[in-house]
N, C-alpha and C positions, 0 to 999 in steps of 0.2 A: 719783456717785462710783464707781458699780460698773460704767461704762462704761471710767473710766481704767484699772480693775482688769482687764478685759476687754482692753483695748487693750495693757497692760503683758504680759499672759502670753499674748495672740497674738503679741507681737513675740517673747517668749519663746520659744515652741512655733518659729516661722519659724525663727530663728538656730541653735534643736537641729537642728532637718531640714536647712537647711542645712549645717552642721559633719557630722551623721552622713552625708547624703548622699556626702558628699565623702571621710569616712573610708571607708567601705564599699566607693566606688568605687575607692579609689587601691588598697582590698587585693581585691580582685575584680574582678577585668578579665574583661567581659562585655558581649556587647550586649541580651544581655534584662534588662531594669530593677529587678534585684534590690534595690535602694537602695531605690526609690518601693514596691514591693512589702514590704519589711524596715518601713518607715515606716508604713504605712497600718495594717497588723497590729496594730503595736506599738500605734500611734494608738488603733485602736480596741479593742485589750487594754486600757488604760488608759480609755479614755470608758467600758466596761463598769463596771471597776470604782469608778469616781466617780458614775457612775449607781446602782451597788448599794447603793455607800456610803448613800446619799438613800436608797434603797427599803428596806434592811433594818436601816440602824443610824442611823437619826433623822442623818444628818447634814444639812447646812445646805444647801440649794438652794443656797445661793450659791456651795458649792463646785461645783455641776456648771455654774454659770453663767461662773466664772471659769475655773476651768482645765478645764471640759468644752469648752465654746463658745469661748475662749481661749486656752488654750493647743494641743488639740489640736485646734480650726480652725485654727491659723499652724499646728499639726507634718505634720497629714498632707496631704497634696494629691489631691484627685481630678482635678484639670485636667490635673496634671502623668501622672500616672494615665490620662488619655484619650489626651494628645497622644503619650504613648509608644506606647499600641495604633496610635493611625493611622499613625505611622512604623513598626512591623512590618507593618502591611496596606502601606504604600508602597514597602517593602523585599521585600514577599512571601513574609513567611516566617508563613505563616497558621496551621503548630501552634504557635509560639510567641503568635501574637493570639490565635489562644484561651482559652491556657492562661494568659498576663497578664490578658485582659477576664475569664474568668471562673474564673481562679484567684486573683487579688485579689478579688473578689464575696465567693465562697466563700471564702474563709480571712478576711476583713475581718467578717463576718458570725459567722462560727464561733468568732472570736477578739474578738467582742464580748459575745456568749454565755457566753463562759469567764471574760471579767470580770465580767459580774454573776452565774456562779454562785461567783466567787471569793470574792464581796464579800457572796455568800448565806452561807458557812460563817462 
């Protein structure tokens, strides 16, 4: 049963990333990938804190396993995340690949650290 569970709130997590994708883009017109960037943060702002939730407030694994693994593997995308760097490397605009390859890293990571210490207070 906790694979349908799994499979309901990754289709969940896909349907929000797509809708926000699409809002973020129509009001930011840009070609650096502020959407996929906006997405993976948030992504992992929230796996922090459903991870903390498990680590400091007895809550129920199964909630990192449904909407950790679930919902935010369908919301954030690291593929969509790569193919955008190689289209700025294709397009040759190499301060902007830097600062998507390793300013998604960096803020994805920073921004997961801040959900479990959210989820520490």
């Amino acid at each position: 049963m906790i694979t349908v569970w799994v499979a309901l709130a990754g289709s969940g997590g896909a349907v929000t990333r797509f809708v926000l994708d699409g809002a973020i883009r129509a009001r930011l017109a840009s070609t650096f990938p502020w959407a996929t960037v906006a997405i993976n943060v948030t992504g992992s702002l929230l796996l922090g804190v459903l991870v903390g939730a498990v680590m400091f407030h007895d809550a129920s694994a199964s909630l990192v396993t449904i909407a950790g693994v679930g919902f935010c593997g369908g919301y954030t995308t690291f593929s969509t995340a790569s193919s955008e760097t190689v289209r700025l490397i294709q397009q040759q605009r190499y301060a902007a690949t830097l600062a998507n390859a390793l300013g998604t890293l960096g803020t994805t990571v920073a921004a997961g650290a801040a959900g479990l210490a959210l989820a520490a207070l």
